[in-house]
C-alpha positions in Angstrom: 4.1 43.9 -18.9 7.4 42.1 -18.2 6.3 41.7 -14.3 3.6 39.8 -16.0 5.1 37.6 -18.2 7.5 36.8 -15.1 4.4 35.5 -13.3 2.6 33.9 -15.5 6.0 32.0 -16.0 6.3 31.5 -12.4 2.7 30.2 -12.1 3.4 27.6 -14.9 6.5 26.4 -13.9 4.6 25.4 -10.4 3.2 21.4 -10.7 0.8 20.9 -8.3 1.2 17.1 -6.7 -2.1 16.5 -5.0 -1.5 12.5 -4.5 2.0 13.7 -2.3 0.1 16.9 -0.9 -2.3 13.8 0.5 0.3 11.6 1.9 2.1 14.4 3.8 -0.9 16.1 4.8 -1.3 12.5 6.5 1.6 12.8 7.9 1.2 15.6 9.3 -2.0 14.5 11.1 0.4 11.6 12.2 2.2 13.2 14.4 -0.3 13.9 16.7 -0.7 10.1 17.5 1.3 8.8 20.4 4.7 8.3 20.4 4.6 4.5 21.0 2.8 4.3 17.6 4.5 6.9 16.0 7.5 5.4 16.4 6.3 1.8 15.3 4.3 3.0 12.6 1.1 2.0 13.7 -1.5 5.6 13.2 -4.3 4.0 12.3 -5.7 5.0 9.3 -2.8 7.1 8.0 -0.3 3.8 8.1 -3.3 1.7 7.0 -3.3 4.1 3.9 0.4 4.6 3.6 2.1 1.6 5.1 5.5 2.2 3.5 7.4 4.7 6.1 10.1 2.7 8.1 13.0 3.5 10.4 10.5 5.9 11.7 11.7 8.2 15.2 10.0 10.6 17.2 11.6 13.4 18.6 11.0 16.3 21.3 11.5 18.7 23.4 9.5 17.9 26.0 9.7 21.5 28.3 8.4 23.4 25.0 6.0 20.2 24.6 7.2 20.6 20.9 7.7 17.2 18.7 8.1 15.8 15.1 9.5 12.4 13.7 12.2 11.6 10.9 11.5 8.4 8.3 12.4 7.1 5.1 9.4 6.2 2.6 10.4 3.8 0.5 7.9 4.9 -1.6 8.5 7.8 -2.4 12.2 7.1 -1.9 12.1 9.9 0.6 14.0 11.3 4.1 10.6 13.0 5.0 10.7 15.0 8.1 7.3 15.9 9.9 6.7 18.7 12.8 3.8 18.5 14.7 1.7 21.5 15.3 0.6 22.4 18.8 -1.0 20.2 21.2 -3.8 22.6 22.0 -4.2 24.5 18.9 -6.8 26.6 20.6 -4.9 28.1 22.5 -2.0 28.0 20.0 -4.1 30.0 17.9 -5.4 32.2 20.6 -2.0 33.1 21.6 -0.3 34.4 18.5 1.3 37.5 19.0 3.3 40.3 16.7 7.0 39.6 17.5 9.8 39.1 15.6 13.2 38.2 15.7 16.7 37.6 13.1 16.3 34.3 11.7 19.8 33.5 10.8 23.2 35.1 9.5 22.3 34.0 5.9 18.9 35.9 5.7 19.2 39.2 6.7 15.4 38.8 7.9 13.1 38.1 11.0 10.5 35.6 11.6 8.2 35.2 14.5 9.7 34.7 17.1 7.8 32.0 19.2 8.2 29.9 16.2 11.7 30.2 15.6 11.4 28.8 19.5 9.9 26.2 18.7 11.6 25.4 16.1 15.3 25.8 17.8 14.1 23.3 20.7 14.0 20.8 17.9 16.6 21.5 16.0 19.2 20.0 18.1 17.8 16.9 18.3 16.8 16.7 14.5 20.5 17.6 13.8 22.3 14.5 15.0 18.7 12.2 13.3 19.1 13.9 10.2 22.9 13.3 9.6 22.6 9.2 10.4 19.6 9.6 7.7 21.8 11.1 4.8 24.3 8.7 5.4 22.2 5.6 5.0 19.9 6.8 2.3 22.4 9.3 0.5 20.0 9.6 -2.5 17.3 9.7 -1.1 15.0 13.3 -1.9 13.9 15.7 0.9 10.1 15.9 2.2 9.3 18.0 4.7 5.8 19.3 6.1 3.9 20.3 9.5 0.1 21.3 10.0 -0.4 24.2 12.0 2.2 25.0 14.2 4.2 22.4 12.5 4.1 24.0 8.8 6.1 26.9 10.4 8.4 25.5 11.9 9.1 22.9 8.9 9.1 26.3 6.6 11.7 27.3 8.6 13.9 23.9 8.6 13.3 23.2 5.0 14.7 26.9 4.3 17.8 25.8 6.1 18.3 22.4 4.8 18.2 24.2 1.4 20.7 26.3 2.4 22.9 23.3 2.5 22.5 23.1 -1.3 19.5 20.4 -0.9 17.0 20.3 -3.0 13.9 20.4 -0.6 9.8 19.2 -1.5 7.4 20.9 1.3 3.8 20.8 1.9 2.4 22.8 5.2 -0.6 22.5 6.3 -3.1 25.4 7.7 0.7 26.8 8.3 0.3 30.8 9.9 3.0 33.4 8.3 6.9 32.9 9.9 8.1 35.8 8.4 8.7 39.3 7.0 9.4 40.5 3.5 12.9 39.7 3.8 12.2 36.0 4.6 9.5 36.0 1.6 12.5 37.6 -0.7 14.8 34.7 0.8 13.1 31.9 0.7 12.2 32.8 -2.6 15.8 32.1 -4.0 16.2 28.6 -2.1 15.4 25.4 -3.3 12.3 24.5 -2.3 9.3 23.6 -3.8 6.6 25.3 -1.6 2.7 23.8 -1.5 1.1 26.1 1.3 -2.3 24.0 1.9 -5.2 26.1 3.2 -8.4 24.9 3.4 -11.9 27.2 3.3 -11.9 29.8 6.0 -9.5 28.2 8.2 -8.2 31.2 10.6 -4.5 29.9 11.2 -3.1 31.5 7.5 -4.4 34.5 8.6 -2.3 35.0 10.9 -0.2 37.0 12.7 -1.7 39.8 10.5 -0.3 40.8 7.2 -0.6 44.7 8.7 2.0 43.4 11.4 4.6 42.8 8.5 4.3 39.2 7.8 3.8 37.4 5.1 3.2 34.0 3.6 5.9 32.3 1.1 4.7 31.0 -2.5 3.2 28.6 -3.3 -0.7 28.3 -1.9 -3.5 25.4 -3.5 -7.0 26.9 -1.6 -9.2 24.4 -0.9 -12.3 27.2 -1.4 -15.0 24.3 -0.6 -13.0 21.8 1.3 -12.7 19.4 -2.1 -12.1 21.8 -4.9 -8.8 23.8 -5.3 -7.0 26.8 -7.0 -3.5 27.2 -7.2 -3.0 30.6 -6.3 -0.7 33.3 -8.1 2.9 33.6 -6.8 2.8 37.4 -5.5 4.2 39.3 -3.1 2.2 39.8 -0.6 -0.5 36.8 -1.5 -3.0 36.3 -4.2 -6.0 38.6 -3.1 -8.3 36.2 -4.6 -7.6 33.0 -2.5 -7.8 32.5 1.1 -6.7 36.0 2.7 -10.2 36.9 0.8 -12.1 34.4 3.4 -13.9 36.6 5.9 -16.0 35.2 8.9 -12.6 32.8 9.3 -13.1 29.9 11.9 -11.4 27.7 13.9 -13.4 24.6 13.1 -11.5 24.7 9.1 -8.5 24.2 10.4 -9.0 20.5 12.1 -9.6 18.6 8.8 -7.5 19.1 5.7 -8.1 16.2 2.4 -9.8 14.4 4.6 -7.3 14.0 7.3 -7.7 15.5 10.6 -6.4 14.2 14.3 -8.8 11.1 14.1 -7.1 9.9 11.6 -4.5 8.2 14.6 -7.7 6.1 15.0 -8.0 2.8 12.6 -10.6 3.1 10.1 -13.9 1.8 10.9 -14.3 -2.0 9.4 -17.1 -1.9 6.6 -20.0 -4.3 7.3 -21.0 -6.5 4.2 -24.8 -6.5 3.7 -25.8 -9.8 2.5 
């Protein structure tokens, strides 16, 4: 009964934002476009929407064809970091496999370890950014997000900037599981607030299987239809009823999420008056 009560607290205390979950779900999307208009803000109908990042910088790792981009929103009064998932997430998703590796010396835990690669090829170059950041926007807040291949790898960077005593905001996107029960313990205690997006029967969350000890961090919002949500319990080892229920799962889920998808780089189309 206590284990209840400690839940149902949990589940309360959790404040769904689905404005922000929108803007860096878009952001997320954003980093697919090129770098030229990454880099001068310029996506189309993601900086038509939200024209307010500036300072904004890619950056990559080229040999592991891995990239994000760093910027403030002065919106949101924001450092928000963004790590771009795979650029062929067919193949990305094709190509998951069961391994594992120690994350760090703080977490006595293991992740996968092809995205803690990906993530480390990154992480050198984010480094140096980041610092120049916190020094000219020293109270500014922490967003962080990623679709795909990107939400684990900015799982595993918001886990470590939180380390650092920051409080950290992320939203991942269609995001598979980075770790084991260790990391879920871990990340648990850090200071993060967590929005896991999954959307219908999107495939990616499922994945690498929960029998292959992994699992997925608190806190998921299932989009069961594609518009409506649930926020979903904050359990160990997932809320049955949301998206690890989805059978029949499917690639084609895991392009769009709120209405954003890859084609958002594009510039919306210009509405015709009828006279």
């Amino acid at each position: 009964m206590k284990f209840l009560v400690v839940l149902l607290a949990l589940a309360a205390a959790f404040d769904y934002d689905e404005s922000l979950a929108s803007q860096l779900t878009a952001f997320s999307f954003g980093a697919y476009c090129e770098i030229e208009d990454i880099n001068n803000w310029n996506t189309g109908a993601i900086s038509e929407q939200y024209p307010h990042l500036t300072k904004v910088q890619v950056f990559e790792n080229v040999d592991m064809k891995t990239r994000g981009y760093i910027a403030y929103n002065s919106q949101t009064q924001a450092i928000t970091v963004v790590f771009r998932g795979s650029d062929n997430i067919k193949n990305f998703i094709a190509d998951i496999d069961t391994k594992k590796t120690n994350f760090n010396t703080a977490c006595r835990c293991q992740v996968h370890e092809g995205f803690l690669a990906a993530y480390s090829s990154l992480k050198i170059h984010l480094d140096g950014l980041l610092g120049e950041y916190r020094v000219k926007y020293p109270y500014a807040k922490f967003h962080v997000t990623g679709h795909s291949l990107g939400g684990a790898m900015a799982t595993l960077f918001a886990s470590e900037l939180a380390m650092t005593g920051v409080k950290v905001t992320l939203v991942t996107v269609g995001a598979p599981r980075v770790g084991d029960t260790d990391f879920y313990d871990w990340f648990t205690k850090l200071q993060v607030t967590h929005t896991r997006l999954t959307n219908k029967k999107d495939i990616a969350p499922h994945l690498p299987p929960f029998r292959f000890g992994f699992e997925h961090v608190n806190t998921e919002v299932w989009y069961y239809d594609g518009v409506s949500y649930v926020i979903c319990a904050e359990v160990k080892g997932e809320d049955q009823t949301c998206s690890v229920s989805a059978t029949r799962t499917n690639l084609n889920d895991h392009h769009s999420y709120l209405g954003w998808s890859q084609s958002s780089c594009n510039p919306e189309p210009v509405k015709q008056i009828s006279e």
